[in-house]
N, C-alpha and C positions, 0 to 999 in steps of 0.2 A: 797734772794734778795741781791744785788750787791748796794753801794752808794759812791756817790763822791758830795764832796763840796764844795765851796771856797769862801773867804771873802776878803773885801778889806776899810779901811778904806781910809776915802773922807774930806778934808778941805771945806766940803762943809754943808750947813745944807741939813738933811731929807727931807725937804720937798724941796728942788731947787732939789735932786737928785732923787724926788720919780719923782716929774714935767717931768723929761728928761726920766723915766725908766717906768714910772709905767701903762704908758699905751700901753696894749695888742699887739698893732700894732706898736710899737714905737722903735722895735729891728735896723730900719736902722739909726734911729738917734741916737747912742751912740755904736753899734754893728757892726762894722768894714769888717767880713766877711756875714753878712744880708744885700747885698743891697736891697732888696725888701721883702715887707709885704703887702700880702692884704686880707681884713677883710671879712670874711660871717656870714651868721646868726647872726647876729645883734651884731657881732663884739666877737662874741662867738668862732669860730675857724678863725685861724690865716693859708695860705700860704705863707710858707717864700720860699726863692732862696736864695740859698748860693751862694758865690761867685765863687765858679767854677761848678757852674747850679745845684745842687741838689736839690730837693724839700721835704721838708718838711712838713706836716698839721699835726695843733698841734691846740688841745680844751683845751681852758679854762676852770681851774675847779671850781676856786674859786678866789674869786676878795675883799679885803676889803680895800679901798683907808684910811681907817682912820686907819689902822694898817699896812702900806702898803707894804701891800703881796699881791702876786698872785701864783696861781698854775695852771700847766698843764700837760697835757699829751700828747704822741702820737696819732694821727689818720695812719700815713703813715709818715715812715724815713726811711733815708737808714742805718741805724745804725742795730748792731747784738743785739738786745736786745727791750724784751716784756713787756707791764707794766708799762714801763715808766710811772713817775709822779714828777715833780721838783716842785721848790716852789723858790719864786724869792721874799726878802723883804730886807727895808731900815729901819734902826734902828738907832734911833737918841741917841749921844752921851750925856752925862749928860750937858754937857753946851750948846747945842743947836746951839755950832757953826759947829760940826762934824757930821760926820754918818758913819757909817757902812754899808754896803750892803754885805748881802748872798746870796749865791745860790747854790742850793745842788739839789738831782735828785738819786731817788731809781727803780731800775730796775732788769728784771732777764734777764742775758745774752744770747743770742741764738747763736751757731755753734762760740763763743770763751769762753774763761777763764773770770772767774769773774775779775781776774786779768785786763787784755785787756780791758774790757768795763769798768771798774774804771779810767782807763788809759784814755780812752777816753775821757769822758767827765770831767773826770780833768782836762786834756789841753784845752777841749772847755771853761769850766766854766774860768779856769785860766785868759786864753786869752782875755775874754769878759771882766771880771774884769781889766783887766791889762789896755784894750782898754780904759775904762770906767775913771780909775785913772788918763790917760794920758791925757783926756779931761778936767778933773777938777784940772792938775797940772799946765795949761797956763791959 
């Protein structure tokens, strides 16, 4: 299995940035290339659209708002890689005026290099994060 991670600390508290991140469907509000999320099974898989049309279905695997993580995985992407399952949480700094946020995502690569799908969602993870900072830096 192949992994990529990426964090980003936030002038924000935990819980203003779990509010903005932490619900299932809530990738177009903080997530720059997801303009659209819509929710089935009782809010249990996610269709995302990227922004130059890709489709994505992705199930939730596990949800705990009071530790606030979430995990999921693939149903249907267009990415080379099987297995998939990320985990997306906000961790509150010792004074409670900061956070942290991760997100990381273990997978086994199909028809490239482990290398390449590292590569991959590094940049996606990166870019989400970097999105994510720029809205909590105004």
């Amino acid at each position: 299995m192949a992994r990529a991670s990426s964090s980003v600390d936030l002038p924000a508290p935990a819980d203003e940035v779990w509010r903005l991140i932490g619900g299932f469907g809530s990738l177009p509000d903080w997530l720059p290339f997801i303009p659209k999320s819509e929710s089935s099974e009782g809010g249990r898989v996610r269709r995302i659209t990227t922004a130059d049309g890709a489709l994505i279905v992705e199930r939730l695997e596990t949800f705990d708002a009071a530790a606030r993580r979430y995990s999921y995985s693939f149903v249907q992407s267009p990415f080379p890689v099987s297995k998939y399952l990320a985990v997306l949480r906000v961790l509150e700094a010792e004074d409670g005026s900061r956070s942290r946020v991760e997100w990381s995502g273990e997978f086994t690569p199909v028809g490239v290099s482990d290398e390449e799908a590292v590569r991959l969602f590094q940049s996606i993870y990166d870019g989400g994060l970097n999105a994510l900072a720029d809205r909590f830096a105004t």
